[in-house]
GUDREN-286430 format. One line per 5 residues: number of its first residue (from 0); for each residue x, y, z of N, C-alpha, C. Coordinates in steps of 0.02 Angstrom, whole numbers, plus 50000, padded with zeros to 5 digits. Layout:
N
NUM = X:Y:Z:X:Y:Z:X:Y:Z ~ ...
END
This chain:
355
0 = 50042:49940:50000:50000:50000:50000:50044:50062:50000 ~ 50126:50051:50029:50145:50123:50043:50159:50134:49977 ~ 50205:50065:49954:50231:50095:49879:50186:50128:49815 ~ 50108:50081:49842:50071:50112:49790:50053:50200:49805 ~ 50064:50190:49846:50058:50278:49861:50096:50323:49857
5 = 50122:50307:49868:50201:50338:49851:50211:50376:49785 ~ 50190:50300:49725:50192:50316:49652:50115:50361:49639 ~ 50075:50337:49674:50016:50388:49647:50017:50455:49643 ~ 50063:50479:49719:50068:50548:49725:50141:50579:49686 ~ 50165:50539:49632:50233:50555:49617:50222:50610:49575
10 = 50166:50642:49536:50175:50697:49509:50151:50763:49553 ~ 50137:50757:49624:50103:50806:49647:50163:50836:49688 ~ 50218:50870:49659:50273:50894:49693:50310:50861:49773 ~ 50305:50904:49794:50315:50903:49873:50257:50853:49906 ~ 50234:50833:49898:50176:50781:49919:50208:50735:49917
15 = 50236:50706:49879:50266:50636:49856:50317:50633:49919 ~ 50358:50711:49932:50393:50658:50005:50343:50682:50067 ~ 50287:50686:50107:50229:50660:50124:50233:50606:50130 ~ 50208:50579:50074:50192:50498:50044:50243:50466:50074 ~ 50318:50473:50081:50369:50437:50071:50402:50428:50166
20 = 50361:50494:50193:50366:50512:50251:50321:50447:50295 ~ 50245:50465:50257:50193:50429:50319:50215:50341:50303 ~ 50267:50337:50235:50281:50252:50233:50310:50243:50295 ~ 50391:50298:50283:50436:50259:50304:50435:50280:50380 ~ 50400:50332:50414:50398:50340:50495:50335:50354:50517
25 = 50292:50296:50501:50217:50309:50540:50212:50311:50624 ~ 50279:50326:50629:50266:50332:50726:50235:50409:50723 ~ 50268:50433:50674:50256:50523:50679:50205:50534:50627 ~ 50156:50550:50667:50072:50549:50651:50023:50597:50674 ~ 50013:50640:50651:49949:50716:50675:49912:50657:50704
30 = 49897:50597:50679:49851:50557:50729:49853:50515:50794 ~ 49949:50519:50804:49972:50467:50834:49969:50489:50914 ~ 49965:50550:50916:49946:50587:50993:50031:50619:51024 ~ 50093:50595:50974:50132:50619:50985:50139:50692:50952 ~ 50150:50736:51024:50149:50807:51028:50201:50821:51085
35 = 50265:50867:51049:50319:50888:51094:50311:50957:51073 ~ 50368:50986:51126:50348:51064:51117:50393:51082:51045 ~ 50343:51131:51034:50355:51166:50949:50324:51125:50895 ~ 50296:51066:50911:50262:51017:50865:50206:51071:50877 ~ 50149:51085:50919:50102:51087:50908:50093:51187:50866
40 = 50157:51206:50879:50129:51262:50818:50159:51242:50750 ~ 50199:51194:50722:50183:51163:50659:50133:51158:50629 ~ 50089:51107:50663:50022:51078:50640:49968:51151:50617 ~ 49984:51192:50692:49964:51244:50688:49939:51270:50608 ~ 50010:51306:50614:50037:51323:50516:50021:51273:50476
45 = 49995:51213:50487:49984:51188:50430:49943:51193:50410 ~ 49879:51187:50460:49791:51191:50475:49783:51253:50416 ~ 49833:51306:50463:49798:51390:50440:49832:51398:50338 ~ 49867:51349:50321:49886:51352:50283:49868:51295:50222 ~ 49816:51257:50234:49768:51207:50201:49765:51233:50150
50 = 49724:51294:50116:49735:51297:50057:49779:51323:50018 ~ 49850:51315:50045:49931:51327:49994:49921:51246:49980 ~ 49986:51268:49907:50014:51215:49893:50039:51146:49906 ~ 50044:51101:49874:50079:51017:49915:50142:51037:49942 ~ 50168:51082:49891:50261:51085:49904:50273:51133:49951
55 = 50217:51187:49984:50217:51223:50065:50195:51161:50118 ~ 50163:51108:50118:50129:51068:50164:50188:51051:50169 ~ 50235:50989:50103:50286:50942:50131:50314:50996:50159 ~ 50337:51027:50162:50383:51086:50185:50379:51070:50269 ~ 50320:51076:50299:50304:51103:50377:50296:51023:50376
60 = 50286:50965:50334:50269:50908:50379:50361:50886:50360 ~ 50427:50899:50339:50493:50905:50333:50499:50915:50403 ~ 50497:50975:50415:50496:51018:50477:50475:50963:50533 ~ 50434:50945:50523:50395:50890:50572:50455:50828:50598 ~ 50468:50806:50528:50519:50729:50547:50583:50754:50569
65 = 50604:50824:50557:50677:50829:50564:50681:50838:50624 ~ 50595:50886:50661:50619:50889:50723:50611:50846:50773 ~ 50578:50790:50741:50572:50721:50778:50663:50670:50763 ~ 50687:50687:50726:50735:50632:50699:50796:50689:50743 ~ 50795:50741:50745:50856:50782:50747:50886:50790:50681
70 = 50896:50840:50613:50931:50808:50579:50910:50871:50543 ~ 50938:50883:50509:50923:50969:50450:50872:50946:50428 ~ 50831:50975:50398:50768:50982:50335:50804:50964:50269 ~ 50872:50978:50239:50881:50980:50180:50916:50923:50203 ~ 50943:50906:50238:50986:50805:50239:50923:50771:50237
75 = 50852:50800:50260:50805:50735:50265:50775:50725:50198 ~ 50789:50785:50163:50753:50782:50112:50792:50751:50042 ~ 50861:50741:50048:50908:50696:50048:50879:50627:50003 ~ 50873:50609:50115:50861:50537:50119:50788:50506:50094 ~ 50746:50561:50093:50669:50546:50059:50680:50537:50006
80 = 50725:50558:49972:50731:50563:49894:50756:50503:49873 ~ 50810:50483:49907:50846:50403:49927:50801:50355:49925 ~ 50750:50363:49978:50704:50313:49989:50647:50311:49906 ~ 50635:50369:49894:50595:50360:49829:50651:50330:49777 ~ 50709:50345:49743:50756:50302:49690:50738:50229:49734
85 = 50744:50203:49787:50772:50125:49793:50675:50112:49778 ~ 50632:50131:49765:50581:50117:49742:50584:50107:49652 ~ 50618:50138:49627:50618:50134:49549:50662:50100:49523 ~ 50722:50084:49570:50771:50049:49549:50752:49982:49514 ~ 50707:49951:49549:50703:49894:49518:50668:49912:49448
90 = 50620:49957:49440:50622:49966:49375:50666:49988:49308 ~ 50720:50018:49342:50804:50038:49276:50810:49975:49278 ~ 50820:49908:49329:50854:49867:49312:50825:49835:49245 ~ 50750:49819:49262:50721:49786:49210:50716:49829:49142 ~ 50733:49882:49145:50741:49910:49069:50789:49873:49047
95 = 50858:49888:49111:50934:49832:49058:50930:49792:49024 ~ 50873:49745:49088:50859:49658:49064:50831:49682:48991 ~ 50791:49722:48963:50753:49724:48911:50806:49751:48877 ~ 50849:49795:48883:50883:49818:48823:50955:49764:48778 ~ 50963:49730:48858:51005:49669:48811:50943:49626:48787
100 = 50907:49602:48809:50867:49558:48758:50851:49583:48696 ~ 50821:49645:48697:50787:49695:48636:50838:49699:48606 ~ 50891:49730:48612:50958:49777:48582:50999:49754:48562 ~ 51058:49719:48633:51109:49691:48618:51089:49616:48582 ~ 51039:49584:48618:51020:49524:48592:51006:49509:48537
105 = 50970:49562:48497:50939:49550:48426:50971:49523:48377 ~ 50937:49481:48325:50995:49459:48286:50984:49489:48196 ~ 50924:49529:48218:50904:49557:48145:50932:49622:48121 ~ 50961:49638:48059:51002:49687:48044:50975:49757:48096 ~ 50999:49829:48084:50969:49883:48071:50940:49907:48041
110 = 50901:49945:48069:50806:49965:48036:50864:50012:47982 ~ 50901:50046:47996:50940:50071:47928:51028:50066:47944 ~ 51042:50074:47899:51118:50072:47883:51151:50142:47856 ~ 51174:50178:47893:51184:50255:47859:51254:50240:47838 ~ 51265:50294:47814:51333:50316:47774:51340:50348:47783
115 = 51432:50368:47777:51478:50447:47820:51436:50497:47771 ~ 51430:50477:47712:51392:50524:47668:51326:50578:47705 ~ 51287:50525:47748:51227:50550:47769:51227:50604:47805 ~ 51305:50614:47848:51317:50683:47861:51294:50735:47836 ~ 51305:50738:47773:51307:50811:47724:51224:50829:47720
120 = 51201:50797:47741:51123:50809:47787:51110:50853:47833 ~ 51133:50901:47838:51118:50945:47900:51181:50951:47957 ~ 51230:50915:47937:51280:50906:47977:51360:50936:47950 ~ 51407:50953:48019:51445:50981:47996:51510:50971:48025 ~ 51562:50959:48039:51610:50947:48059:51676:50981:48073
125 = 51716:50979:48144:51769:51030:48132:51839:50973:48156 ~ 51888:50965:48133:51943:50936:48182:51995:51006:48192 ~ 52020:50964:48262:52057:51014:48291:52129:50981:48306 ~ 52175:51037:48317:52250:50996:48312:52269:50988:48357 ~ 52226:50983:48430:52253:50970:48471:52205:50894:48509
130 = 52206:50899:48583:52161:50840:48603:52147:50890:48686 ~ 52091:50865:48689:52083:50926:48775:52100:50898:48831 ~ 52114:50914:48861:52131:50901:48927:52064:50862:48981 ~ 52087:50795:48980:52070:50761:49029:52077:50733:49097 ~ 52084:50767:49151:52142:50750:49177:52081:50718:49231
135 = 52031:50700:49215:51978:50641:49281:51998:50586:49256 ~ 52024:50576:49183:52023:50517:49114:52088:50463:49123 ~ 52140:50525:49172:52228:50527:49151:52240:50447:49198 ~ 52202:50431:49242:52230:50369:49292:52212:50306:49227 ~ 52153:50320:49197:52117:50273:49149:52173:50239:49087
140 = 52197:50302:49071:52246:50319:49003:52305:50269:49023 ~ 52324:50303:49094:52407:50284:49105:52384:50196:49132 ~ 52330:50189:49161:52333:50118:49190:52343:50064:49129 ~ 52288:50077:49068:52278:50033:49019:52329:50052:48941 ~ 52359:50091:48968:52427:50118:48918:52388:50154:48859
145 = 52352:50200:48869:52315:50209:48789:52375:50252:48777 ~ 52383:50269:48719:52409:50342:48684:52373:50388:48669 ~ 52368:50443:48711:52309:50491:48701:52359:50562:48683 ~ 52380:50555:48629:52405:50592:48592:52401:50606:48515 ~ 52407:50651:48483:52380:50699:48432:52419:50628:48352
150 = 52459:50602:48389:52484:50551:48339:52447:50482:48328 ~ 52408:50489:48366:52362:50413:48387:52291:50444:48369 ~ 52265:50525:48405:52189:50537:48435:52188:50580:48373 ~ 52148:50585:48371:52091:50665:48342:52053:50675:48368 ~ 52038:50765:48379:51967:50780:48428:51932:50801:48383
155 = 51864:50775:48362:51829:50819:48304:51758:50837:48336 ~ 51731:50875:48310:51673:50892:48345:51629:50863:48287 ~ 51535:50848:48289:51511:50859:48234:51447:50875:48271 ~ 51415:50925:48228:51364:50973:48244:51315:50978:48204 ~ 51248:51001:48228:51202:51011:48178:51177:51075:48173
160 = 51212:51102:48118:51217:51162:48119:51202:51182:48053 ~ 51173:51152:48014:51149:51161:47952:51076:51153:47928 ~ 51052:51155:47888:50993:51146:47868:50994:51082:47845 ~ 50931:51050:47843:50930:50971:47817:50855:50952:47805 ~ 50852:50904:47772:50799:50890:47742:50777:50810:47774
165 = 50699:50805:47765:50685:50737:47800:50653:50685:47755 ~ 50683:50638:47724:50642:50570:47666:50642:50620:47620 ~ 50611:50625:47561:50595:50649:47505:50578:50715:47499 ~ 50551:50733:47552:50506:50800:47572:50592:50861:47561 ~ 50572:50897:47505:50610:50940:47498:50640:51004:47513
170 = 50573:51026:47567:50584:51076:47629:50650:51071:47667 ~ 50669:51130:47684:50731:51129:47722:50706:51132:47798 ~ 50742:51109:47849:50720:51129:47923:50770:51167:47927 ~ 50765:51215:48007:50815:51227:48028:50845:51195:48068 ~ 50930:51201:48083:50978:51161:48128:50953:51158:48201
175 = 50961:51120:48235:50928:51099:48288:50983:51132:48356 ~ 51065:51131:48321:51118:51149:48369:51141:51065:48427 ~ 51117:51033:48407:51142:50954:48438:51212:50961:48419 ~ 51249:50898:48437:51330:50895:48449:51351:50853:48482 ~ 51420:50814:48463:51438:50783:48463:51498:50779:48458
180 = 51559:50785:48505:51616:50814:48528:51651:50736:48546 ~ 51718:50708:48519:51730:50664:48557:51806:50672:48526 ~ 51871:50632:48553:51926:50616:48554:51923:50524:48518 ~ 51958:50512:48458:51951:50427:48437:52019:50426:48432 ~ 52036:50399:48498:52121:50363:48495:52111:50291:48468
185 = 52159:50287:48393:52170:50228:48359:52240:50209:48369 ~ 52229:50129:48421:52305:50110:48443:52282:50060:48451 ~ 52231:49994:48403:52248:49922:48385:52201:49916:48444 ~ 52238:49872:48493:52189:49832:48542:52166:49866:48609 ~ 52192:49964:48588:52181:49990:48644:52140:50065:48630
190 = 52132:50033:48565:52078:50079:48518:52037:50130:48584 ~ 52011:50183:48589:51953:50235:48626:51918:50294:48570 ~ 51868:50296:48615:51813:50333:48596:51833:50376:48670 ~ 51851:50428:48687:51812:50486:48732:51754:50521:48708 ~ 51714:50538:48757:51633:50571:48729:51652:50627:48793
195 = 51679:50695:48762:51683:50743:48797:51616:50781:48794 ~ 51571:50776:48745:51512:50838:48743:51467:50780:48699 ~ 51398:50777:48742:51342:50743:48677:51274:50767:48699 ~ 51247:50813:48640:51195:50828:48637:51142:50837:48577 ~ 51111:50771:48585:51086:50747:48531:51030:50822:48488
200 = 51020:50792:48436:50971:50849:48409:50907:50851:48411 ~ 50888:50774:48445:50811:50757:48470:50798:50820:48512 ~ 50856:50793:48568:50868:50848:48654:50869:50930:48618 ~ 50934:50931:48589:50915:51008:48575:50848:51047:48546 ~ 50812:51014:48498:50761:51027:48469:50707:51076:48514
205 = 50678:51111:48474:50633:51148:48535:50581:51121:48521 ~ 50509:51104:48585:50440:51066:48559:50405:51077:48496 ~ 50415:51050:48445:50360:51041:48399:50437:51041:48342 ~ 50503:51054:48338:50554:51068:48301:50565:50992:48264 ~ 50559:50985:48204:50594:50934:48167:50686:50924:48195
210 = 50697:50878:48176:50764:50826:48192:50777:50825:48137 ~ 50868:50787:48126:50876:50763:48065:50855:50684:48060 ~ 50850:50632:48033:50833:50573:48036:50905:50518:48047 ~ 50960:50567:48055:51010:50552:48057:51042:50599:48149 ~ 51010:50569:48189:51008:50619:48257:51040:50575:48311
215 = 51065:50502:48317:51082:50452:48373:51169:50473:48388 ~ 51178:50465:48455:51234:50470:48462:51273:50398:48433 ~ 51240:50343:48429:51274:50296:48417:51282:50272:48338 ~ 51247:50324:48308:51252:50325:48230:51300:50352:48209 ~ 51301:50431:48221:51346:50481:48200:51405:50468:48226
220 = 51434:50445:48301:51487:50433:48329:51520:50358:48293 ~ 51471:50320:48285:51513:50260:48236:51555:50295:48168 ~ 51497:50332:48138:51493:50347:48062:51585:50381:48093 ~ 51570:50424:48120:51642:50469:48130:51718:50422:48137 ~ 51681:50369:48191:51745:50327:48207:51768:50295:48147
225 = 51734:50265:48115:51763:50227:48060:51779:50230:47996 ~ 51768:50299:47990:51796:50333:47941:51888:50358:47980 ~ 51880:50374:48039:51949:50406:48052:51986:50329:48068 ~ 51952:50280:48087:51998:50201:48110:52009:50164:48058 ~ 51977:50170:48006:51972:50149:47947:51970:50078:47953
230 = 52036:50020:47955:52033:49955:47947:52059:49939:48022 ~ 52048:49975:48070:52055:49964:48128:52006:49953:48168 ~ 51940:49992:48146:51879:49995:48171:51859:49952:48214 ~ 51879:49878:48199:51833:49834:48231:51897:49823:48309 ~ 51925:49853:48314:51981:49851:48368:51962:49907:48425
235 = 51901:49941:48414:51877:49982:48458:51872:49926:48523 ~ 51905:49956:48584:51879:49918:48643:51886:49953:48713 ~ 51873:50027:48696:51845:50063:48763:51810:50132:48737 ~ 51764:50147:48776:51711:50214:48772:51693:50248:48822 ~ 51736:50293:48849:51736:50327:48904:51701:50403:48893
240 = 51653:50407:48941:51611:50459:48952:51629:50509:49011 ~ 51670:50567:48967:51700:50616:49032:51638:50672:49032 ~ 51675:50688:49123:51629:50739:49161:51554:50725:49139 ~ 51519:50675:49153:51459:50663:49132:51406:50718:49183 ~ 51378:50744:49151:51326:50811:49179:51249:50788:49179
245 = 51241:50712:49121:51164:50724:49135:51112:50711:49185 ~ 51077:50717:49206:51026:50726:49300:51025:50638:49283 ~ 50998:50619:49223:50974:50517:49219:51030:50500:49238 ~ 51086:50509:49233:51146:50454:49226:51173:50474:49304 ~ 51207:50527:49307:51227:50558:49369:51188:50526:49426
250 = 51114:50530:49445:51062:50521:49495:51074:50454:49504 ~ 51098:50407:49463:51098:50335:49471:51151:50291:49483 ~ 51206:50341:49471:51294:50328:49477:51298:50346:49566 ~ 51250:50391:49566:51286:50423:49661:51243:50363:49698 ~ 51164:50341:49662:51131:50291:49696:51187:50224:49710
255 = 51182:50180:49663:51208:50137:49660:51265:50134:49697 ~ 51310:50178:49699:51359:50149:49746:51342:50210:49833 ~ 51280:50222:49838:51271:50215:49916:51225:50186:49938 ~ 51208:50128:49877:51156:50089:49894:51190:50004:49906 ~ 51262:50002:49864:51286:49927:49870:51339:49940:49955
260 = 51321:49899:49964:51355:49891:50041:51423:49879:50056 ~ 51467:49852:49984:51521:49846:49986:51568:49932:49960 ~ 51534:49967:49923:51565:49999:49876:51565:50072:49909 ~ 51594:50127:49894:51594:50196:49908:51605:50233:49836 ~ 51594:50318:49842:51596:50347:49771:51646:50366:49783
265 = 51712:50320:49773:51780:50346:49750:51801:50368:49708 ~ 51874:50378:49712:51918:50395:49645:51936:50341:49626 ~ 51951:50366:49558:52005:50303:49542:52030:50253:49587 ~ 52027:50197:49569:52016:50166:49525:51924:50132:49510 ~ 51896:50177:49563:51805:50165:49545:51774:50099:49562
270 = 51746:50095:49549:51699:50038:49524:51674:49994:49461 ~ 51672:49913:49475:51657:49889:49390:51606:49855:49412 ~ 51560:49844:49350:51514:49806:49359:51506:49748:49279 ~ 51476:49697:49283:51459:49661:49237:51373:49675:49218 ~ 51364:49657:49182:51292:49642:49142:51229:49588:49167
275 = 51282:49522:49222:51238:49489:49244:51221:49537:49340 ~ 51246:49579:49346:51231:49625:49395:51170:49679:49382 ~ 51140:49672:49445:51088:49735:49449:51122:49795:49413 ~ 51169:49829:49463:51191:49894:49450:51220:49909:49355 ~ 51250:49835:49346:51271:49845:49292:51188:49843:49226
280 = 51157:49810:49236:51107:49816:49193:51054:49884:49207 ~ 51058:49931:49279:51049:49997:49291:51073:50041:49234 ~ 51143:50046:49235:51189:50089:49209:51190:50091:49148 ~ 51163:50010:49107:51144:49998:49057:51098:50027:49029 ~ 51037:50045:49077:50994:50078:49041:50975:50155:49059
285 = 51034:50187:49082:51053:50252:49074:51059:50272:49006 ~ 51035:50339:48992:51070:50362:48926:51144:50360:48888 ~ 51166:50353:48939:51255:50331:48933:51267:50256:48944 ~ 51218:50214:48924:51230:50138:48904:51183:50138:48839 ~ 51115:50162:48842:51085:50119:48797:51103:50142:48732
290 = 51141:50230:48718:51180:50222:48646:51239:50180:48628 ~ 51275:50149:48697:51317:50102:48677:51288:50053:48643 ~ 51249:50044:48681:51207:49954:48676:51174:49956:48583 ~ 51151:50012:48565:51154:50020:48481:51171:50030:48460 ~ 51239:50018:48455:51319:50041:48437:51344:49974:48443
295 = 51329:49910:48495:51376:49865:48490:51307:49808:48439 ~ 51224:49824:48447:51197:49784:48411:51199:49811:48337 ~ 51201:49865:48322:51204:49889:48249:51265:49849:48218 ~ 51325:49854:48241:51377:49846:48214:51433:49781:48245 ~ 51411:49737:48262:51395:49683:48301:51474:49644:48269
300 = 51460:49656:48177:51494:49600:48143:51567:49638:48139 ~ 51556:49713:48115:51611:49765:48092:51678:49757:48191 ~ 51630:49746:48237:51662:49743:48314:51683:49694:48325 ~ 51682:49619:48272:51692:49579:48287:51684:49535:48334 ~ 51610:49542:48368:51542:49529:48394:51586:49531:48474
305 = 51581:49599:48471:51601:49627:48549:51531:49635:48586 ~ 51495:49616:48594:51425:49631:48611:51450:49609:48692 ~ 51486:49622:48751:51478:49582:48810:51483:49644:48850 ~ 51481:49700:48860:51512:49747:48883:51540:49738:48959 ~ 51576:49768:48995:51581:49788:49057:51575:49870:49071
310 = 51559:49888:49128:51558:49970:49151:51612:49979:49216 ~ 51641:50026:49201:51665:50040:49288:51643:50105:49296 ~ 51657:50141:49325:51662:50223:49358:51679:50238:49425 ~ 51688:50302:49391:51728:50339:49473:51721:50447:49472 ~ 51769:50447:49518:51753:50522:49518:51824:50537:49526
315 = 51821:50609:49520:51880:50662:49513:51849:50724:49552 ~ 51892:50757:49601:51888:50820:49593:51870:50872:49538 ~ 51825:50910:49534:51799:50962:49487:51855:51032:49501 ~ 51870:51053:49449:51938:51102:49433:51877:51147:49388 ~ 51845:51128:49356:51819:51189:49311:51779:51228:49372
320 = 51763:51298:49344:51735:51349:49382:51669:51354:49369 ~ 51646:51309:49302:51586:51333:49279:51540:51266:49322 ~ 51571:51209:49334:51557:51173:49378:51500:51166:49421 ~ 51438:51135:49424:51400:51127:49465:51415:51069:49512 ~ 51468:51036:49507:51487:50992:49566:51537:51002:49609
325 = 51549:50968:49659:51617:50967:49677:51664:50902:49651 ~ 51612:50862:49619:51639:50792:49576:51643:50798:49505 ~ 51670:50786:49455:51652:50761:49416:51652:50670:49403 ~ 51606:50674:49367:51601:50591:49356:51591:50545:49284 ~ 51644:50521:49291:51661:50455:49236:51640:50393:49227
330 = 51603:50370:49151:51595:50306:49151:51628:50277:49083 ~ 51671:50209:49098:51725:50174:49061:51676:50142:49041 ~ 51674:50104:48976:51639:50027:48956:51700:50011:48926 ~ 51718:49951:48934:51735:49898:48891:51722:49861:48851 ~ 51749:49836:48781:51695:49799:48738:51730:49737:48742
335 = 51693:49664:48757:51718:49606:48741:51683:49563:48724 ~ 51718:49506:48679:51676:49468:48637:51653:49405:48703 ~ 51620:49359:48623:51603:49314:48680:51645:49268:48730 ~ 51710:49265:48678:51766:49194:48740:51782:49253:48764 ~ 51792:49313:48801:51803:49343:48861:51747:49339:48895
340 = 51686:49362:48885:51643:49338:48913:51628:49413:48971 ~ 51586:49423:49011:51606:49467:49062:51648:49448:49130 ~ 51656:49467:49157:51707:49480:49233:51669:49461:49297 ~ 51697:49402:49304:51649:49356:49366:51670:49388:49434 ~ 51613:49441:49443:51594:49467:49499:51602:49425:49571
345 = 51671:49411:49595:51636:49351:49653:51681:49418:49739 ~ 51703:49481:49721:51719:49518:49771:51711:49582:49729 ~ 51714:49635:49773:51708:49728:49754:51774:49728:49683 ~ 51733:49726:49631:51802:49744:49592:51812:49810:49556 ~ 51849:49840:49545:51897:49897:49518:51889:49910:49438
350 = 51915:49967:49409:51924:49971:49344:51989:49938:49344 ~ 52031:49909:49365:52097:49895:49370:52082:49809:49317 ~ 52025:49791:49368:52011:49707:49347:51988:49705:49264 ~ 51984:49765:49233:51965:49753:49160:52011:49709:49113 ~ 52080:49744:49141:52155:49710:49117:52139:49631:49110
END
């Protein structure tokens, strides 16, 4: 009954932690007869304030648990928030389960097959002669020996910044401003993808704005790689996602590891997970897995049927100023075929154990 309530009131703002309140501490109850001093001019304010908002009520019934628990208003509101994710969790997981069955699992081509050509669609491209500075990336680089240098990498951006057209229909749209920023170090069996900036042109689009039909990160970022890897391509076998900013992915990276009992949100060397794991089939169906996951089923044969992935992550100190964290946060995948198989989870393992 609590959980169903919980979810019923999930669009009514501040209500929902209410809901999450009368689950998880029904000792503390306007009905329960517990009344200490300063409780009873709470209730007070609440009475005289019946017809405000849900998100003024949770407010004074906040007020209520913190001053029953001892504990700030904004730590409790924290842990309400805590308590609502370990309610949905089990639902990310079962997206994973669905996206390897659906995704990675499938054995039927792609609904299409684009070409580097399809670029010239609305799309535009810049390379640059240098490579940017990663330095949350640098333990990753030096542990697994990449060469992340201008002789190995290219940083190219590609953008939609042009006009483009959709099927036959000869109308031009306008550019949407999506993007797609990454570093492709080509070095054989230690091949990378960095994804410094991705913002698709679905996301940028404003409501009612046409897309190009050519808009996936896992389209355009192939199309890019394998034109610059050329006969290396299928030697891709890491895709690291720096300073990741988005609220889906972020919200579920800080969950997960203060939700597993063994693990903390460290540095380097982080955390790994496999695919037959909860967390790992979570992370999977973050926005920062499931364009992998159509990236390793699209191109399955060209990868030389790397379809097994692993994830690790970790954090760094935040150095930029523009910064809304004091973390930034990284997620590694690994690609491996089937005789590697994934990484038998049997203690807390490391990005170290990818080796």
């Amino acid at each position: 009954m609590c959980s169903f309530l919980t979810r019923s009131l999930a669009l009514q703002g501040g209500t929902l932690l209410l809901a999450v309140f009368l689950c998880t501490f029904p000792f503390i109850s306007p009905a329960s007869g517990l009344h200490h001093h300063g409780q009873e001019h709470l209730l007070e304010r609440g009475d005289q304030r019946g017809a405000q908002d849900g998100s003024q009520k949770a407010a004074i019934h906040l007020e209520l648990i913190s001053y029953h628990l001892n504990t700030s208003t904004s730590d409790l509101s924290s842990a309400l928030l805590k308590r609502v994710d370990a309610l949905d969790f089990p639902n990310l997981v079962c997206k994973g389960d669905e996206v390897i069955r659906t995704v990675i699992g499938r054995t039927a081509p792609p609904e299409r097959v684009w070409r580097h050509s399809d670029l010239d669609n609305g799309w535009g491209s810049t390379d640059l002669d240098f490579l940017p500075g990663v330095r949350g990336i640098e333990p990753a680089l030096q542990e697994f020996e990449i060469p992340y240098d201008t002789r190995h990498g290219r940083y190219q951006w590609w953008e939609q910044w042009k006009r483009f057209t959709i099927g036959s229909d000869p109308r031009q749209y306008e550019p949407t401003g999506g993007r797609y920023r990454n570093s492709y170090i080509v070095a054989g069996e230690k091949s990378m993808i960095i994804c410094h900036s991705s913002f698709s042109p679905r996301q940028q689009a404003r409501p009612g704005q046409p897309f190009p039909e050519l808009y996936r990160w896992s389209d355009v970022v192939w199309l890019a790689w394998a034109q610059i890897a050329g006969n290396q391509k299928s030697q891709l076998r890491y895709i690291v996602h720096d300073d990741i900013v988005t609220p889906a992915t972020r919200k579920w990276m800080e969950y997960i590891e203060v939700a597993s009992p063994d693990t903390n949100f460290l540095p380097w060397p982080g955390q790994l997970y496999d695919l037959q794991s909860d967390e790992g089939k979570a992370l999977l169906a973050t926005p920062h897995g499931v364009g992998l996951a159509y990236m390793l089923a699209d191109h399955r044969y060209e990868l030389d049927g790397k379809i097994y992935p692993v994830v690790c992550m970790w954090t760094a100190p935040s150095v930029a100023t523009y910064s809304h964290s004091r973390n930034n946060y990284f997620m590694m995948w690994q690609l491996r075929d089937a005789a590697e198989g994934g990484i038998e989870i049997d203690r807390p393992r490391t990005c170290r154990d990818m080796v």
